[in-house]
C-alpha positions as CSV (number, residue, x, y, z in Angstrom):
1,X,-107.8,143.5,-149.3
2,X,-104.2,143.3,-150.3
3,X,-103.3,144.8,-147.0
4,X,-105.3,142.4,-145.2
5,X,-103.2,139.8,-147.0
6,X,-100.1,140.9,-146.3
7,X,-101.6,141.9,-142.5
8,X,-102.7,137.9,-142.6
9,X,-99.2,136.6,-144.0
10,X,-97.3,139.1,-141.7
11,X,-98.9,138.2,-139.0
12,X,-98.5,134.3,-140.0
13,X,-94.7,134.9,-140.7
14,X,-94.4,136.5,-136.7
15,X,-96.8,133.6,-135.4
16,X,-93.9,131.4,-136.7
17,X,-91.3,133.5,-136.0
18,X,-92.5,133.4,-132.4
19,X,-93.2,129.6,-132.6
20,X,-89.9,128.9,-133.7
21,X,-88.5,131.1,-131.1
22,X,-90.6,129.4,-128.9
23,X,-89.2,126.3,-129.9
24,X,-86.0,127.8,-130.2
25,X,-86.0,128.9,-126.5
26,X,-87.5,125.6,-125.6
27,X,-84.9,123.7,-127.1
28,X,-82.2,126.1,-125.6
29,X,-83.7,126.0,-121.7
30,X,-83.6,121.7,-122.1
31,X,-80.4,122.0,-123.6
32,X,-79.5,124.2,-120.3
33,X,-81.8,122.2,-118.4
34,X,-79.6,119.2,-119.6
35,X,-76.6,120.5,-119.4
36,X,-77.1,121.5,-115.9
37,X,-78.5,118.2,-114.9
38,X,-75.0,116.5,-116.1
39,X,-73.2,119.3,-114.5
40,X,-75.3,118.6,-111.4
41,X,-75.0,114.9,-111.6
42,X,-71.1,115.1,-112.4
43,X,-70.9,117.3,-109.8
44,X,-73.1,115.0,-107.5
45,X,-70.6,112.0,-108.7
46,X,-67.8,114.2,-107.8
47,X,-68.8,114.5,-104.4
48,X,-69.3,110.8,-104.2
49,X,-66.1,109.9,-105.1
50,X,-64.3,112.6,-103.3
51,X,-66.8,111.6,-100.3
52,X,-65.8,108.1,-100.6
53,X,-62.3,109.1,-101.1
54,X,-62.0,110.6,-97.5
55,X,-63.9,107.8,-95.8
56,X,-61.4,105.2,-97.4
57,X,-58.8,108.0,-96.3
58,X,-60.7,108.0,-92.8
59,X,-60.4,104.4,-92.6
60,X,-57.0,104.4,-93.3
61,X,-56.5,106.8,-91.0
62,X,-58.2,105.1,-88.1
63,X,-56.0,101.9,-89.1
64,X,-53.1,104.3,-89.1
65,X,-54.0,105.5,-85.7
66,X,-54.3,101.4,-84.8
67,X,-51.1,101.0,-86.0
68,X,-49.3,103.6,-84.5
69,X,-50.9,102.9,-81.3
70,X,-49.9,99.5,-81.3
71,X,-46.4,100.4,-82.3
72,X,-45.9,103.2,-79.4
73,X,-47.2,100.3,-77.0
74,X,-44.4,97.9,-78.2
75,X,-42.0,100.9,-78.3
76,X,-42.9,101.9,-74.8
77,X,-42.5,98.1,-73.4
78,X,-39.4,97.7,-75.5
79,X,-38.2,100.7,-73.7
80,X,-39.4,99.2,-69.9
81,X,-38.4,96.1,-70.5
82,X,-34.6,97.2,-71.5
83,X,-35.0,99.7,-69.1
84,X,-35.7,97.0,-66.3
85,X,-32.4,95.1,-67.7
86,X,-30.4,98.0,-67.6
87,X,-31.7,98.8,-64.1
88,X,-31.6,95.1,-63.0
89,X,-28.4,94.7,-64.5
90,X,-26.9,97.8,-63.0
91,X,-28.2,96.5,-59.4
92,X,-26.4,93.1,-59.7
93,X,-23.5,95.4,-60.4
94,X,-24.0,97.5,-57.4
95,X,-25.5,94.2,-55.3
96,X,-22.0,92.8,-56.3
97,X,-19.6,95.7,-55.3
98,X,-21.4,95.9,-52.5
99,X,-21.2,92.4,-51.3
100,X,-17.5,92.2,-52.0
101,X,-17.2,96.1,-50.5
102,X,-19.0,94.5,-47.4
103,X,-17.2,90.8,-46.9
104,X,-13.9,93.5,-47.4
105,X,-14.9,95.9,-44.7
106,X,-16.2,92.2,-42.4
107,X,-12.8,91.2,-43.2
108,X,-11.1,94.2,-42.0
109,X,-13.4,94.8,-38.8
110,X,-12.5,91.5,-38.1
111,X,-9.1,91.5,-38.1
112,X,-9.0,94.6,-36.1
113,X,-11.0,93.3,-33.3
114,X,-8.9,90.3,-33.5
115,X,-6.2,93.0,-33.1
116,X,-7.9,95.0,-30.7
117,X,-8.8,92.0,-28.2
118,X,-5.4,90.7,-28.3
119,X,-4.1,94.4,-27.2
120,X,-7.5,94.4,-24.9
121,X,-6.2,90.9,-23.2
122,X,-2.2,91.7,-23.1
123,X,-3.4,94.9,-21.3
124,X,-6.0,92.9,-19.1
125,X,-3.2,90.5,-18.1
126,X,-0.8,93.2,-17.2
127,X,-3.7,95.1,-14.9
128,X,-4.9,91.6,-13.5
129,X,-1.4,91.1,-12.7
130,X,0.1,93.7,-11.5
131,X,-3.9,94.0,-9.4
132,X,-3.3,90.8,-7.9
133,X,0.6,91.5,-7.5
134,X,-0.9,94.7,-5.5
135,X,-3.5,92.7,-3.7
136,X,-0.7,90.3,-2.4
137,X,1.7,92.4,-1.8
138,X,-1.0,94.8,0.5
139,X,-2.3,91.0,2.3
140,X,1.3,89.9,2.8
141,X,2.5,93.0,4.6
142,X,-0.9,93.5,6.5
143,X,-0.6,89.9,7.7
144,X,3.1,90.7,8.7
145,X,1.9,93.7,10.2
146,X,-1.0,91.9,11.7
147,X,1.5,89.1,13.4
148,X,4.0,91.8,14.4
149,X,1.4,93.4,16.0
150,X,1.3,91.8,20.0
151,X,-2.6,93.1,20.9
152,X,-3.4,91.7,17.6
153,X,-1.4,88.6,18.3
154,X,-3.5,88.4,21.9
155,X,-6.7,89.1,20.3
156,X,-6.7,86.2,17.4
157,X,-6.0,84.2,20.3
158,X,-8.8,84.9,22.2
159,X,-11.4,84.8,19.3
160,X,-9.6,81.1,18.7
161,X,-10.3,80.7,22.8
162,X,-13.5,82.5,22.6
163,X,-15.0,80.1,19.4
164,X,-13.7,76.7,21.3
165,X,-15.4,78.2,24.6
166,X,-18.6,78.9,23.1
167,X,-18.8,75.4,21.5
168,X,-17.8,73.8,24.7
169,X,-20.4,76.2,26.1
170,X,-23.1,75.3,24.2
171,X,-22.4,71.7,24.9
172,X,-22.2,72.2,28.4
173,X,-25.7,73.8,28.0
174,X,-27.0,71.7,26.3
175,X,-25.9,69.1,29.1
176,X,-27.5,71.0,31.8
177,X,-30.9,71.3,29.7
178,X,-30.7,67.8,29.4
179,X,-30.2,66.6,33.2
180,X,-32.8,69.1,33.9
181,X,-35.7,67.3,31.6
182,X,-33.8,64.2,32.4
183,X,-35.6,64.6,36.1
184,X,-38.4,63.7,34.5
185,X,-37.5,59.9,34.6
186,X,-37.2,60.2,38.4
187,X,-40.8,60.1,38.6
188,X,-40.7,56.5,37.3
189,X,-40.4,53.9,40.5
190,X,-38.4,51.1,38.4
191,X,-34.7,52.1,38.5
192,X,-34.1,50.6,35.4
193,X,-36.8,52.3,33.2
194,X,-36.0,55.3,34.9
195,X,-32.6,55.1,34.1
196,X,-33.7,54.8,30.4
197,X,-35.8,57.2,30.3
198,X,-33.3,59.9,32.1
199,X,-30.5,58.8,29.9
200,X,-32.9,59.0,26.6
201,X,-34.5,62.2,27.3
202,X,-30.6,64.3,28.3
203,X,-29.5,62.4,25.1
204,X,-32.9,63.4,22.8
205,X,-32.4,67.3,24.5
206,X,-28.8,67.3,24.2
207,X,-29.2,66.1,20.2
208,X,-32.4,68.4,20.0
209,X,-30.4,71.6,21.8
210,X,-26.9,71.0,19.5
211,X,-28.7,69.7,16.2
212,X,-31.1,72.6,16.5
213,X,-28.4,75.3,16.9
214,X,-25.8,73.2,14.4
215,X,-28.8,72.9,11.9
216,X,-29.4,77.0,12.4
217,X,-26.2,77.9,11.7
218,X,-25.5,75.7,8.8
219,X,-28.7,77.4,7.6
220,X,-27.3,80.7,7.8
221,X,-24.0,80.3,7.1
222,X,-24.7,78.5,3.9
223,X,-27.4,81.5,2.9
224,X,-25.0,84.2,3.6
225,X,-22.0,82.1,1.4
226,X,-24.9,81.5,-1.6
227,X,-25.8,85.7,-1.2
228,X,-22.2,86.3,-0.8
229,X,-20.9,84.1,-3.6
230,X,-23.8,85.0,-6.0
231,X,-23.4,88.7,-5.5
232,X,-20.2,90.3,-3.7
233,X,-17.6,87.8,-4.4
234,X,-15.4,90.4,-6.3
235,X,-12.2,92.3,-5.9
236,X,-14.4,95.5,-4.1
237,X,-15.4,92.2,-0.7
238,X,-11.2,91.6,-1.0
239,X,-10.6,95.3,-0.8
240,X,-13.1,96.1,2.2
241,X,-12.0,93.1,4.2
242,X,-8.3,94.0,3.3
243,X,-9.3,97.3,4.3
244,X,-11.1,96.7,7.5
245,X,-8.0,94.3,8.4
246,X,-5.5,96.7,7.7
247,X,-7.4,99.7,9.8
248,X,-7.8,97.1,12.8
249,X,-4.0,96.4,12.9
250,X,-3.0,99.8,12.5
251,X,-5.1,101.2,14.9
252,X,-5.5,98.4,17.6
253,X,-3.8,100.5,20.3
254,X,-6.2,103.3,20.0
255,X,-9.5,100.7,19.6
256,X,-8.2,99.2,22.8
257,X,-7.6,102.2,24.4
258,X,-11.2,103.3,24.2
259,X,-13.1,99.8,24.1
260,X,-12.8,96.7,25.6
261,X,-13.3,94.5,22.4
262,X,-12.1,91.5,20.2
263,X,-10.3,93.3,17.6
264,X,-11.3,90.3,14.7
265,X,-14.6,90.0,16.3
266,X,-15.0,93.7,15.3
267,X,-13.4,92.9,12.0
268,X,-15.7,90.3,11.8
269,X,-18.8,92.0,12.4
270,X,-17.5,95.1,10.1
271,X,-17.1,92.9,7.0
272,X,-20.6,91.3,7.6
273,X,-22.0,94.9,8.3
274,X,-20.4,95.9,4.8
275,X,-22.1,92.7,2.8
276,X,-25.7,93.6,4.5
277,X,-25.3,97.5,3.2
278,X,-23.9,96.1,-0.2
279,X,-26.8,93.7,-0.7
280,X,-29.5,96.6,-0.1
281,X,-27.6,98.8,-2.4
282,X,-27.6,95.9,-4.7
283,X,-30.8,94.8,-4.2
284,X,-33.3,95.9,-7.2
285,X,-36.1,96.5,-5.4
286,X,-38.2,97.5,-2.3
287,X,-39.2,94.0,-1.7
288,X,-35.3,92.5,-1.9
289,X,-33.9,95.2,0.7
290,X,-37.2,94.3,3.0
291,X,-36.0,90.6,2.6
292,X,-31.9,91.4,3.1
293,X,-33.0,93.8,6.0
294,X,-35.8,91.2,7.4
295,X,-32.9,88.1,7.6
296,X,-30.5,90.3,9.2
297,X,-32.8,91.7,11.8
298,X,-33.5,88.0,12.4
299,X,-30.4,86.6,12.6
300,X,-29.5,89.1,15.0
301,X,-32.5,89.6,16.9
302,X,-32.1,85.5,17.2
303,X,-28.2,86.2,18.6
304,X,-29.4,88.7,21.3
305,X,-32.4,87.0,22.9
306,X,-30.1,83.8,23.1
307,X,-27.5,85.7,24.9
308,X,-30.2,87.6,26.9
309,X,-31.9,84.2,28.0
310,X,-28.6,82.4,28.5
311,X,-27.1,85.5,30.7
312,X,-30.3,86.0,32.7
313,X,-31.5,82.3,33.0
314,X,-28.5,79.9,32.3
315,X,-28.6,77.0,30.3
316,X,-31.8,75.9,31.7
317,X,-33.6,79.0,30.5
318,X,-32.5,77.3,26.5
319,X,-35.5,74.8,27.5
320,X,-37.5,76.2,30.2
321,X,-38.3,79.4,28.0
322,X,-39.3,78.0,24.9
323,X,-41.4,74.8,26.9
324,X,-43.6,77.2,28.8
325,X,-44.4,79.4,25.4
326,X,-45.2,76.4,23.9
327,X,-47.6,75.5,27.3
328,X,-48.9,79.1,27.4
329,X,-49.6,78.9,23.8
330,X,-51.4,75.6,23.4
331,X,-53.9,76.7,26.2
332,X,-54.8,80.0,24.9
């Protein structure tokens, strides 16, 4: 029984003893429970604070970033824009030296082409002259020759002769043309308008024959001077006639010997030869020798038919000729 008690109370004493290490442990896993909740939350708060530390840290670096950015820009134009000034300003220096280097070296060519061209002219007036003392001195003693000369002396005489005689020629021609249409008035049974009408038609025929020839000529001659003036009046036409003139007077006596010809009409024909081959060297094209080559042909094609017609048919071929083409022609 006493056991039982002591069983009950020992038992009682361990039920509290357990209870109040029960409670015990309780109160120590809240108070470690607790104490890790505030370690937890501090910790949590840490976090916070240090999480909202770097974000405000973040933001100031983003702002720093801004900042920076915005200074390298201004840096970077600072440095273009004195850049450009020192680059600008060191053109304006080199624009300018090389302005004043330039109006120096303008200067300088200048003055030596001004020196140049007054050495170019001096010597241009001492060639031209002592050229054109040449050229006189070769005409004056080719003339001298040329008078000295007796065939020469005969022959300038006879192309004088042979010029009057083929004027008086042609008006003789032209005469007998005109007497030979003047017949035509015969036909007329009043004396008086016959008379008129002879003496109108040799005078209309006589006009006709020497206006026609005098008009041709003119023509020509006044071509030939325009070609010749526009195109061969140089020193190279004086030299060839000089030296055409001067190989006719020094060898007249063996041109003589072998044909029976006016020494200055050769010349003469010579020097218009040499102007005809100069003008189709000259000539630029195919078409302008066709044209230099076509005139000459004419004019000389012109010459020889009227010597042919007045050597075969006289003076009355001059009229009769052309009449009955003109008759043949308007019938066909």
């Amino acid at each position: 029984m006493k056991k039982n008690e002591e069983l009950e109370k020992e038992n009682t004493r361990l039920q509290n003893q357990a209870k109040k290490t029960e409670e015990e442990a309780e109160a120590k896993v809240e108070a470690v429970k607790e104490q890790a909740d505030k370690e937890v939350a501090k910790v949590k708060h840490n976090y916070e604070a240090k999480e909202f530390e770097l974000f405000g840290r973040e933001e100031g670096v983003g702002q720093r970033e801004i900042l920076v950015s915005v200074k390298e820009h201004n840096i970077d134009t600072e440095i273009k824009n004195k850049a450009l000034a020192m680059v600008e300003a060191e053109i304006n220096v080199l624009a300018s030296a090389a302005s004043k280097q330039r109006k120096e070296l303008a200067e300088e060519y200048k003055i030596k082409n001004q020196k140049l061209w007054r050495k170019y002219d001096v010597m241009m007036v001492g060639y031209k002259g002592m050229v054109q003392f040449t050229l006189f001195y070769a005409i004056i003693t080719t003339v001298i020759m040329a008078i000295r000369t007796e065939v020469i002396r005969v022959d300038f005489d006879g192309f004088i002769h042979m010029i009057g005689n083929g004027i008086m020629t042609i008006f003789e021609w032209s005469k007998v043309a005109g007497m030979f249409v003047a017949q035509l008035g015969d036909m007329i049974p009043n004396a008086t308008a016959s008379m008129i009408v002879c003496w109108g038609l040799l005078i209309i025929v006589c006009v006709a024959i020497i206006g026609g020839l005098g008009a041709t000529i003119v023509v020509l001659v006044k071509k030939y001077m325009c070609f010749f003036t526009k195109r061969q009046a140089d020193a190279i036409s004086v030299y060839v006639g000089l030296f055409i003139l001067a190989i006719t007077v020094f060898t007249a006596d063996i041109i003589k010997s072998i044909l029976s010809i006016n020494l200055f009409l050769m010349a003469f024909l010579n020097f218009i030869g040499y102007t005809v081959v100069r003008g189709i060297i000259q000539a630029e094209n195919t078409e302008a020798k066709k044209k230099i080559l076509k005139y000459a042909g004419i004019t000389v094609g012109g010459i020889g038919a009227f010597a042919v017609i007045v050597y075969f048919f006289g003076a009355i071929g001059i009229i009769a000729i052309p009449i009955g083409c003109l008759m043949a022609m308007s019938e066909n």
